[in-house]
One Martini backbone bead per residue (centre of mass of N, CA, C, O) as a GRO file, in nm:
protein
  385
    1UNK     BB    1  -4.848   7.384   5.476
    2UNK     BB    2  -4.534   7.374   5.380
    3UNK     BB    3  -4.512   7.055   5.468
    4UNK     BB    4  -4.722   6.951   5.249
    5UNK     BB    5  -4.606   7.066   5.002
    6UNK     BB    6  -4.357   6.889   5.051
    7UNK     BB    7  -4.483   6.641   5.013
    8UNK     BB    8  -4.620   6.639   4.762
    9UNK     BB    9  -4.306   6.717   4.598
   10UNK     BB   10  -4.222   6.429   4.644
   11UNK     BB   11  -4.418   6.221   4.571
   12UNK     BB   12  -4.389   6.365   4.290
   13UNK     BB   13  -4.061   6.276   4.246
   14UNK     BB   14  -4.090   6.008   4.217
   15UNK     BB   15  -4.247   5.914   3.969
   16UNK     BB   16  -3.997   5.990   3.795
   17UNK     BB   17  -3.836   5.770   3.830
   18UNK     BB   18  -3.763   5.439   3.729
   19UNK     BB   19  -3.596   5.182   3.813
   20UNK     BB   20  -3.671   4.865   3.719
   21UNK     BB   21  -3.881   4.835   3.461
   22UNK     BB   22  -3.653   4.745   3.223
   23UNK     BB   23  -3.524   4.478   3.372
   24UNK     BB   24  -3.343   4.188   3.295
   25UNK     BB   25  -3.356   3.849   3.329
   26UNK     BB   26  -3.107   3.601   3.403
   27UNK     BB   27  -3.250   3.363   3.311
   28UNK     BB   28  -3.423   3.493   3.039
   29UNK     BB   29  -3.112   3.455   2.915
   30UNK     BB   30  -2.860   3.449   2.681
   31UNK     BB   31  -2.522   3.404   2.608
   32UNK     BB   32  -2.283   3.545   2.397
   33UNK     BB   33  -1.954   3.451   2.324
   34UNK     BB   34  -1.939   3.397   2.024
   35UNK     BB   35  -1.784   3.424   1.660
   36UNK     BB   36  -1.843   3.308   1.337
   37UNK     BB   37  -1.709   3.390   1.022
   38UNK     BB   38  -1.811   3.321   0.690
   39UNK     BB   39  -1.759   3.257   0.278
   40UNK     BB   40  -2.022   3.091   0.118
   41UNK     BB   41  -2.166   3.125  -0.215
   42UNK     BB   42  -2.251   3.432  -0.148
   43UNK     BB   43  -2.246   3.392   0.169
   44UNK     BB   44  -2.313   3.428   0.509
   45UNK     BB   45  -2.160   3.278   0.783
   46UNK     BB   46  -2.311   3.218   1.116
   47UNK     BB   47  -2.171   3.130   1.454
   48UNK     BB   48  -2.292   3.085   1.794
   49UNK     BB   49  -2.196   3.114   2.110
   50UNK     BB   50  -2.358   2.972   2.378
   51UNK     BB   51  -2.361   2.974   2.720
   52UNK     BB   52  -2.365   2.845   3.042
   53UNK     BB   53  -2.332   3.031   3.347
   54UNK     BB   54  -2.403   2.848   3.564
   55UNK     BB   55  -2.221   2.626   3.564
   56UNK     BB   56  -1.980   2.824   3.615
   57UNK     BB   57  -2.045   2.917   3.884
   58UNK     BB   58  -2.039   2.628   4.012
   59UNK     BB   59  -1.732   2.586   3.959
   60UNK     BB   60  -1.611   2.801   4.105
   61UNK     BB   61  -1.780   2.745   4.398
   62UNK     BB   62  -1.816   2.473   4.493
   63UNK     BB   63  -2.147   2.356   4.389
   64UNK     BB   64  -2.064   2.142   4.209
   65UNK     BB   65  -2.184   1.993   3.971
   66UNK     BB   66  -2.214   2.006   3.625
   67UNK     BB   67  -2.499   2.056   3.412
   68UNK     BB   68  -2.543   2.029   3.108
   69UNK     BB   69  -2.492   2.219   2.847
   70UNK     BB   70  -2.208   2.463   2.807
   71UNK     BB   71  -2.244   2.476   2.483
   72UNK     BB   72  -2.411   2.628   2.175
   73UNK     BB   73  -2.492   2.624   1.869
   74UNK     BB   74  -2.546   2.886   1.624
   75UNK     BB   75  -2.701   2.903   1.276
   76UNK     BB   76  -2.680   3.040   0.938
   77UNK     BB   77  -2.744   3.270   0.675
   78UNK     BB   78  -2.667   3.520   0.445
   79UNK     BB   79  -2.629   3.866   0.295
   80UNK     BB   80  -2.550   3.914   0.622
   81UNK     BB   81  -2.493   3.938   0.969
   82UNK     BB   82  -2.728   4.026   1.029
   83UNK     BB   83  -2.917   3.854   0.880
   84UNK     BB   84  -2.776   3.611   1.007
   85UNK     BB   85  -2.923   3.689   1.305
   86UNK     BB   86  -3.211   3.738   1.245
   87UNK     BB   87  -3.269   3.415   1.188
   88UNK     BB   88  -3.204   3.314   1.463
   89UNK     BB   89  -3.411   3.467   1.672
   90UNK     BB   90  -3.656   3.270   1.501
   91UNK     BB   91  -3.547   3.044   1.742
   92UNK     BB   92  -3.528   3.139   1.987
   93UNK     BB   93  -3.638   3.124   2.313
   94UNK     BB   94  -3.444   3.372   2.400
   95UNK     BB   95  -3.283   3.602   2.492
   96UNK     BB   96  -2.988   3.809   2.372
   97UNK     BB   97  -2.681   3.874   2.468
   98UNK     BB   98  -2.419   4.114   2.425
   99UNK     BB   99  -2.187   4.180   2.722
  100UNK     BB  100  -2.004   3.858   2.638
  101UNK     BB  101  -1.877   3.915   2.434
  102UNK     BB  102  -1.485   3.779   2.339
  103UNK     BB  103  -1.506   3.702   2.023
  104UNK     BB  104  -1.350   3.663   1.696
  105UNK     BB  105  -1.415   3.481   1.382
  106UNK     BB  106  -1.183   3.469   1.074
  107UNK     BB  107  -1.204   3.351   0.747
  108UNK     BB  108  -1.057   3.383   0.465
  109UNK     BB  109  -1.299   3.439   0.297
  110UNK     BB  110  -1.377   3.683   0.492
  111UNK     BB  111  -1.131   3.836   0.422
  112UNK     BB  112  -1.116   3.845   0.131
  113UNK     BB  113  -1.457   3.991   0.121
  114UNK     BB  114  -1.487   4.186   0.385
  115UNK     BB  115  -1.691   4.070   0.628
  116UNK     BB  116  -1.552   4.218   0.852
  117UNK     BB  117  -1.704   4.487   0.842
  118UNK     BB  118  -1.995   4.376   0.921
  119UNK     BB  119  -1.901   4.293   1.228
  120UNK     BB  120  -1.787   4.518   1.316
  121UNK     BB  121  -1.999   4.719   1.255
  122UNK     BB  122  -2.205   4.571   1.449
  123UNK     BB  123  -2.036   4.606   1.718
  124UNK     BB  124  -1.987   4.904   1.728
  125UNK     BB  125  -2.273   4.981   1.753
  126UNK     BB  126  -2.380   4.792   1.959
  127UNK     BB  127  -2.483   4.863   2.319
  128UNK     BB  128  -2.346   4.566   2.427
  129UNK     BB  129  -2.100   4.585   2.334
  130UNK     BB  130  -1.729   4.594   2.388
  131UNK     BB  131  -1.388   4.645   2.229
  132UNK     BB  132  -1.242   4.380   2.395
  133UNK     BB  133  -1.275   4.236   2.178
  134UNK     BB  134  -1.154   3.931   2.002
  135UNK     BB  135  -0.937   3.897   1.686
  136UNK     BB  136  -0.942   3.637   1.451
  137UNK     BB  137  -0.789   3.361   1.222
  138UNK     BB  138  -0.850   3.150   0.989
  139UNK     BB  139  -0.756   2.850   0.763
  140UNK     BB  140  -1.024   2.684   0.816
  141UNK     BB  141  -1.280   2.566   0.683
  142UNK     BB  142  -1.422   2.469   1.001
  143UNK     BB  143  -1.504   2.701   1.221
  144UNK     BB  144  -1.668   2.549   1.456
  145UNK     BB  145  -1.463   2.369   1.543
  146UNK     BB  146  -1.341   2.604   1.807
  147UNK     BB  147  -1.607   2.550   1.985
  148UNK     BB  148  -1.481   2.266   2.098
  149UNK     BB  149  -1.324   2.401   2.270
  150UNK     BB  150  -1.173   2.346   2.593
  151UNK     BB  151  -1.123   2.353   2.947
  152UNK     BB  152  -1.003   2.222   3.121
  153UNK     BB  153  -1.196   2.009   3.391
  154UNK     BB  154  -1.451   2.185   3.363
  155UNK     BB  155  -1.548   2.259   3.016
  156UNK     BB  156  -1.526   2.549   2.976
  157UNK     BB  157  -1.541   2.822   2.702
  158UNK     BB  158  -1.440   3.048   2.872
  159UNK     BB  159  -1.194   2.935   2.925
  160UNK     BB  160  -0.960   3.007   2.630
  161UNK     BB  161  -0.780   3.128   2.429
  162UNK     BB  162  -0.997   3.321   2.299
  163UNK     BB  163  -1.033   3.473   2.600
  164UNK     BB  164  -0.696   3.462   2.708
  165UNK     BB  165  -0.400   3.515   2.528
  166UNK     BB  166  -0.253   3.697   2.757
  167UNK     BB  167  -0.197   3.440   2.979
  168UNK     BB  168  -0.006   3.325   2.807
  169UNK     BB  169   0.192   3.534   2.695
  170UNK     BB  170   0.373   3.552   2.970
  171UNK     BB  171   0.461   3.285   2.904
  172UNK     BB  172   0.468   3.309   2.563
  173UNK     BB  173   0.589   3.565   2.319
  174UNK     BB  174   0.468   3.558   2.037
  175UNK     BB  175   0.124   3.622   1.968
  176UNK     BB  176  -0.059   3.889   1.999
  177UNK     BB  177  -0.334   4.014   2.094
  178UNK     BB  178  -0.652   4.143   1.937
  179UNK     BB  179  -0.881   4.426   1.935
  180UNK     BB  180  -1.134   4.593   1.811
  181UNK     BB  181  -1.003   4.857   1.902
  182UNK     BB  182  -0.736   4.830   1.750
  183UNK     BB  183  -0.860   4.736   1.458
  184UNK     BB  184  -0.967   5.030   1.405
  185UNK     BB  185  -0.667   5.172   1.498
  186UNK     BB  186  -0.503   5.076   1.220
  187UNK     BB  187  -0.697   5.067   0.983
  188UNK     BB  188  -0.642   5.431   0.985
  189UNK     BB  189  -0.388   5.438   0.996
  190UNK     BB  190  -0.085   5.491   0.838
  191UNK     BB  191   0.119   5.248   0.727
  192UNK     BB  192  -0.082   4.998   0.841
  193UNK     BB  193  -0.059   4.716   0.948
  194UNK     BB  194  -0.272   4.401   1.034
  195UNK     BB  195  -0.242   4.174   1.319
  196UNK     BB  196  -0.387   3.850   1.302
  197UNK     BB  197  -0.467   3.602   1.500
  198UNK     BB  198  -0.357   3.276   1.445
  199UNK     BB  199  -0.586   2.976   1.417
  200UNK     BB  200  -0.628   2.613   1.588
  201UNK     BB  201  -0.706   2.290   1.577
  202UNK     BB  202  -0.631   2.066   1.831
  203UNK     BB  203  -0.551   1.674   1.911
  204UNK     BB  204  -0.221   1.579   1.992
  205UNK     BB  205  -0.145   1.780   2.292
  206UNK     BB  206  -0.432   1.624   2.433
  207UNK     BB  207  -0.485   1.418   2.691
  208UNK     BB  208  -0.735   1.231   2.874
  209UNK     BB  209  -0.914   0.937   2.987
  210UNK     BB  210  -1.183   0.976   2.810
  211UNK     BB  211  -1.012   1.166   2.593
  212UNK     BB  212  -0.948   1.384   2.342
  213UNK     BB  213  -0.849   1.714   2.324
  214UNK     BB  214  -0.981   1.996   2.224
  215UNK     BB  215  -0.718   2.261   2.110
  216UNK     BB  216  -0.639   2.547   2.069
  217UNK     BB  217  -0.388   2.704   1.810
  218UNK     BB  218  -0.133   2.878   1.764
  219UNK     BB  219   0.020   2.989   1.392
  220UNK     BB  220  -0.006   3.300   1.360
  221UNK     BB  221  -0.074   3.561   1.078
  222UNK     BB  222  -0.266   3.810   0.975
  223UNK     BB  223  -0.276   4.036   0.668
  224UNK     BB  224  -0.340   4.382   0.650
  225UNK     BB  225  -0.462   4.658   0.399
  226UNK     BB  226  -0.692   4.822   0.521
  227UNK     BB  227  -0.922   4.634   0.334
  228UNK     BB  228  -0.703   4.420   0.263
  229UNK     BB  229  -0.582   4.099   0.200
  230UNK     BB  230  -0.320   3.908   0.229
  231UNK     BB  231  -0.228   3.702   0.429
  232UNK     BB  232  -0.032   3.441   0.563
  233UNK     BB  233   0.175   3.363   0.887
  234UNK     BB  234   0.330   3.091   0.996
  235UNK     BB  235   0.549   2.931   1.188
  236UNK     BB  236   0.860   3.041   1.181
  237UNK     BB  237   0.794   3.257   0.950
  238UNK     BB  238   0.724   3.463   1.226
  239UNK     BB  239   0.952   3.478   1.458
  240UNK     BB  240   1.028   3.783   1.394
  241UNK     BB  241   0.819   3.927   1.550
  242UNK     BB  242   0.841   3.889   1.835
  243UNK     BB  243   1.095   4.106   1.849
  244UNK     BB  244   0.882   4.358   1.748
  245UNK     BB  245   0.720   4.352   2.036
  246UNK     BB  246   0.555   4.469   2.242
  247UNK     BB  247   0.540   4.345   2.590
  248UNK     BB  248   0.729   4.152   2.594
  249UNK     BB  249   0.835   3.863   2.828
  250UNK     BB  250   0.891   3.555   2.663
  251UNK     BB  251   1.119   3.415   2.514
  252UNK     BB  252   1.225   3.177   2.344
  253UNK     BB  253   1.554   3.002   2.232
  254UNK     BB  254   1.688   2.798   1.961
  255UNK     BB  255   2.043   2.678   1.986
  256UNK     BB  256   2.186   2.581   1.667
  257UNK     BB  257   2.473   2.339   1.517
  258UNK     BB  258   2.316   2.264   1.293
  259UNK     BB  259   2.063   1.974   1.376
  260UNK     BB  260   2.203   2.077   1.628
  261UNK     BB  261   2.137   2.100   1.961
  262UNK     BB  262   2.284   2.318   2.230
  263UNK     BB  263   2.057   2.552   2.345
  264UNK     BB  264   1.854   2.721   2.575
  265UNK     BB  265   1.636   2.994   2.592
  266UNK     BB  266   1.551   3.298   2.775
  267UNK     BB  267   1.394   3.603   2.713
  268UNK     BB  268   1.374   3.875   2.868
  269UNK     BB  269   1.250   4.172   2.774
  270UNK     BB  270   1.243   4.233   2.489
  271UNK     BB  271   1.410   4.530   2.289
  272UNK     BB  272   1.362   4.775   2.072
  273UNK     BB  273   1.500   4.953   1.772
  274UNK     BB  274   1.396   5.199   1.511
  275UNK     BB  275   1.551   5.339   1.223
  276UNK     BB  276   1.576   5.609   1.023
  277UNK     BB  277   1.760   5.628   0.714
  278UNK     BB  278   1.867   5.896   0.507
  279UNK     BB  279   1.991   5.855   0.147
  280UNK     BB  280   1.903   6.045  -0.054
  281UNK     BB  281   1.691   5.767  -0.210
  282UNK     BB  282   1.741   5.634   0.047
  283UNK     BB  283   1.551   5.406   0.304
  284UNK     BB  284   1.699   5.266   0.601
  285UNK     BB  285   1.659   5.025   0.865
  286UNK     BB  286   1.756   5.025   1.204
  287UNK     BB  287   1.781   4.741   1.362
  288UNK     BB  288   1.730   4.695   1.723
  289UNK     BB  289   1.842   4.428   2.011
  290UNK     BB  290   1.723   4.344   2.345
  291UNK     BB  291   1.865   4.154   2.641
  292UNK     BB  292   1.781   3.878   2.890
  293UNK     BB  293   1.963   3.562   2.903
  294UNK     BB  294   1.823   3.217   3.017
  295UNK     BB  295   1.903   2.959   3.066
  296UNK     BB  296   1.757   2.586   3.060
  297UNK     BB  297   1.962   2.444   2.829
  298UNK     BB  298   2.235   2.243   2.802
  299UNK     BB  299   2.417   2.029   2.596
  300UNK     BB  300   2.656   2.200   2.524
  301UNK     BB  301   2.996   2.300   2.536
  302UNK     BB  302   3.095   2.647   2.385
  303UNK     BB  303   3.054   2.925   2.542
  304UNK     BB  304   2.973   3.242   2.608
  305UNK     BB  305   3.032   3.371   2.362
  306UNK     BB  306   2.907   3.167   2.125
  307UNK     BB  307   2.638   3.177   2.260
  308UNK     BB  308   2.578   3.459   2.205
  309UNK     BB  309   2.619   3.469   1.911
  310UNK     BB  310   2.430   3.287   1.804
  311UNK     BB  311   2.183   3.409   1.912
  312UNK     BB  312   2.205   3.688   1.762
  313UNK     BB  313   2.191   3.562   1.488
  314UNK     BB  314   1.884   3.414   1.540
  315UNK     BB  315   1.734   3.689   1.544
  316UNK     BB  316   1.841   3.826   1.294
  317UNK     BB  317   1.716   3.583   1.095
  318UNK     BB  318   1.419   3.571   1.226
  319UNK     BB  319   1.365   3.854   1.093
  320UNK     BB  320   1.430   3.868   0.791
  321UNK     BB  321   1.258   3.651   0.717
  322UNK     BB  322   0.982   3.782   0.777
  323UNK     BB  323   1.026   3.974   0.616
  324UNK     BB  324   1.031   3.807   0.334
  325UNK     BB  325   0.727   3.718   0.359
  326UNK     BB  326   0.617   3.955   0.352
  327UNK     BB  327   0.691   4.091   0.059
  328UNK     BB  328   0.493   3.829  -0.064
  329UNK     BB  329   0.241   3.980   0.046
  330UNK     BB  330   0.295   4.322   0.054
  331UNK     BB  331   0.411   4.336   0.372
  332UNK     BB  332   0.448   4.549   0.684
  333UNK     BB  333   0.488   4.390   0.960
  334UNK     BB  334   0.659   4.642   1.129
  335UNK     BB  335   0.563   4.919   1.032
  336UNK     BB  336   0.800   5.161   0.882
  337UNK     BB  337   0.601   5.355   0.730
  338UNK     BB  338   0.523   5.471   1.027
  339UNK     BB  339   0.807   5.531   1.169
  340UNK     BB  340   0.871   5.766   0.952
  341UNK     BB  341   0.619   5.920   0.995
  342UNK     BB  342   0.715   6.003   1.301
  343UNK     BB  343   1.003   6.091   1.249
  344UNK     BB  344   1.000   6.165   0.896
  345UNK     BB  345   0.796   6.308   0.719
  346UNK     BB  346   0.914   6.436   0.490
  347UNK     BB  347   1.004   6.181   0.350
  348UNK     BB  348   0.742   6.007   0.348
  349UNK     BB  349   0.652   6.215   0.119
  350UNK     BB  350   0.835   6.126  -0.050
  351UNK     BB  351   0.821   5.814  -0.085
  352UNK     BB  352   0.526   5.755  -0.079
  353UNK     BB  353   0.278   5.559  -0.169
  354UNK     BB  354  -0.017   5.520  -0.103
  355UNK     BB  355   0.066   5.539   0.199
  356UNK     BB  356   0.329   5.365   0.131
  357UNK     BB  357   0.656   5.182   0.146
  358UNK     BB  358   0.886   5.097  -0.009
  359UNK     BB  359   0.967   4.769  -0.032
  360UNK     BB  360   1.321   4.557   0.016
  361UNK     BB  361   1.543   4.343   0.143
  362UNK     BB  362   1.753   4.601   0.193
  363UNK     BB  363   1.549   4.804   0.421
  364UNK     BB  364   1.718   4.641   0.634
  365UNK     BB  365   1.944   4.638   0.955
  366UNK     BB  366   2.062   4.413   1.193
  367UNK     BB  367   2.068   4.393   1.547
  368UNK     BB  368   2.233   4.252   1.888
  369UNK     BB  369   2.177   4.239   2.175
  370UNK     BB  370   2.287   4.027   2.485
  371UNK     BB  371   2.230   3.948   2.837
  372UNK     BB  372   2.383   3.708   3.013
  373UNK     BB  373   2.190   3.540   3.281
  374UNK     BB  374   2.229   3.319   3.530
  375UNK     BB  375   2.020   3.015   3.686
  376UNK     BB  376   2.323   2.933   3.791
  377UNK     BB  377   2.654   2.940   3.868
  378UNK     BB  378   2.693   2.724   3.589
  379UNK     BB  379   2.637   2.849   3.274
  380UNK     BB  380   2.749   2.698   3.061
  381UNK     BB  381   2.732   2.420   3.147
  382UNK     BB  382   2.629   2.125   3.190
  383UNK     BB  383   2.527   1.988   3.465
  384UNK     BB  384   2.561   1.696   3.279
  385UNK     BB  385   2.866   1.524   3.157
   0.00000   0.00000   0.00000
C-alpha cells in the first residue's frame, strides 16, 4: 500500500516539470547581430543586420562552401527605436533572436540628439540581450555602409572588426573597445568622460582577385559627458590616448627627425601613473609613462641615448596634443577629474564645478621613461648600412 501511494506521488511529481514545451526551434528564427540607430528629420532610423548562422557552422567545420546570403539588413524608422523595431517585427518571416547581438552603432546625429538612450535602455532591459554588447560611433552619414564589412576568405560579417576589436588591440592597442557594461558605468561615474570607439569603412587597403573588399577601419573616439556628446577626436590628434589606456599590449611609436623618418619602435605593456598635486588653488596632474621599446627598423643610426630621448619627448607631445583636442571640445579625456575625485576627495569637492574640473592647457605636466630592449645583438643601428 505504502509503495502504491509512492508511485502515485511520483508520478504526481512528474506532471509538475516544465520540460521543453516552450522551447524555440533553432531554425524557425532569425538572428540579430548588429543594430545600426541614425537620426534624420525628426525619426529615428534603425538597421538590423540578420546573419546566417548555418553557413557559418558549415565554413567553420569545413562541411563545404557556404550557399546563401550570409546577412541581411532590415531598416525602418519611427519616432523611437522601439517603435521602429516593431514595424520591422511587421514584415519578418521568422522570429528574431537577440541574444547573439553583438555590436551597436551610433551616429553623429543619434549621438547629438541622445537616441543612445533609446537603444540603450531598450538593450539592457530585454531578457535576450547581454551586457558584452559592443558599442561604436561613427561621423559616415551612411551608417548601413558599415554592415558591408566581411571578414576575409569566409566572407562572414559575424568575425569583423565590430565584433572582435579586442583581438585585433593586442596586436595593435590602439583605441580600446568598449561594451555596453562599461558605457552604463561611465555613464553614471563623476567626472568621467566616456570614450567610444570611431569607426568607419575602407575600400583601399583591402583587395582580393574578384573585388575590392569593404573593410571596418578605426578612426578615433567620440566623446561623451553625462548625456551630452561633445564630438570626435579622430587620426593622430587621439595618439595620445593610447599612452593613458589600461591593458595596452603593443603601441607601435614612429621616432623622426623633422620629415625624415629614422627608427620604428614598439612600446611592449606601456603603464602611467597620474598624481595630482594641490597647491593652494591650483591642481596640476603629474603623468608619468613608462614602457619597454623594442626596435621594429632603424633606419638611420643615431645612438642610444638620442633614440631613447627622442622616443620619449614624442610620447610626451603626442599626450599633450590629444589633451589640448579635448579641451577644445570641453572634453576631460584623461578623466583626471575622477583621478582627483579617488586620491583627494576633499580637493575634488573644493575645485568641482558641476561634478567636474575645471581644466587649461597648464593643468598637466608630463614625463616617459622608456627601457630600450634589444630584438637583435646590434640594437642602435640598420641591419643593412
Amino acid at each position: 500500500m505504502v509503495s502504491k501511494h509512492r508511485c502515485m506521488m511520483l508520478v504526481a511529481s512528474l506532471l509538475l516539470l516544465a520540460g521543453c514545451w516552450g522551447i524555440e526551434e533553432a531554425e524557425r528564427m532569425d538572428y540579430v547581430h548588429g543594430v545600426g540607430v541614425d537620426y534624420k528629420e525628426g525619426q529615428v532610423h534603425v538597421t538590423l543586420q540578420i546573419v546566417n548562422l548555418s553557413n557559418l557552422g558549415k565554413s567553420e567545420t569545413g562541411g563545404g562552401e557556404s550557399h546563401g546570403n550570409q546577412a541581411v539588413l532590415a531598416k525602418s524608422k519611427g519616432e523611437s527605436v522601439n517603435d521602429a523595431i516593431f514595424k520591422i517585427y511587421n514584415s519578418t518571416q521568422r522570429r528574431l533572436f537577440w541574444g547573439h547581438l553583438t555590436f551597436i552603432a551610433l551616429t553623429e546625429e543619434a549621438l547629438k540628439h541622445q537616441k543612445f538612450k533609446d537603444v540603450i535602455d531598450l538593450m539592457d532591459r530585454y531578457r535576450e540581450t547581454r551586457y558584452r554588447i559592443l558599442v561604436f560611433a561613427t561621423q559616415d552619414e551612411d551608417v548601413d555602409k558599415i554592415f558591408e564589412a566581411v571578414a576575409i576568405f569566409d566572407g562572414s560579417p559575424v568575425y569583423t572588426r565590430l565584433t572582435d576589436i579586442a583581438n585585433t588591440y593586442e596586436q595593435s592597442s590602439w583605441i580600446k573597445d568598449l561594451s555596453m557594461r562599461e558605457f552604463l558605468l561611465q555613464l553614471n561615474e563623476p567626472g568621467y568622460d566616456i570614450i567610444i570607439p570611431a569607426v568607419t569603412t575602407t575600400e583601399e587597403d583591402w583587395t582580393s582577385i574578384q573585388k575590392t573588399e569593404t573593410m571596418v577601419k578605426t578612426v578615433g573616439v567620440a566623446l561623451m559627458y553625462k548625456n551630452q556628446f561633445r564630438g570626435f577626436i579622430t587620426g593622430e590628434d587621439v595618439n595620445g590616448l593610447r599612452w593613458l589606456t589600461e591593458d595596452a599590449l603593443r603601441v607601435n611609436l614612429d621616432i623622426d627627425k623633422g620629415d625624415k623618418p629614422i627608427a620604428e619602435a614598439v612600446i611592449i605593456r606601456p603603464s602611467f601613473t597620474i598624481k595630482p598635486v594641490v597647491k593652494g588653488d591650483d591642481v596640476t596632474f603629474h603623468i608619468h609613462v613608462s614602457g619597454t621599446a623594442i626596435f621594429n627598423q632603424i633606419f638611420e643610426y643615431k645612438g642610444y641615448s638620442f633614440l631613447k630621448k627622442e622616443m620619449e619627448k614624442q610620447i610626451e607631445a603626442e599626450i599633450k596634443q590629444t589633451f589640448h583636442q579635448a579641451l577644445e571640445l570641453d572634453s576631460d579625456i584623461y578623466r583626471l577629474s575622477e583621478v582627483l575625485y579617488r586620491k583627494n576627495v576633499r580637493a575634488w569637492k573644493k575645485f568641482a564645478q558641476d561634478g567636474k574640473l575645471p581644466l587649461d592647457k597648464d593643468s598637466i605636466k608630463i614625463s616617459a621613461d622608456l627601457n630600450i630592449q634589444s630584438s637583435r645583438i646590434i640594437e642602435e643601428k640598420p641591419v643593412i648600412r
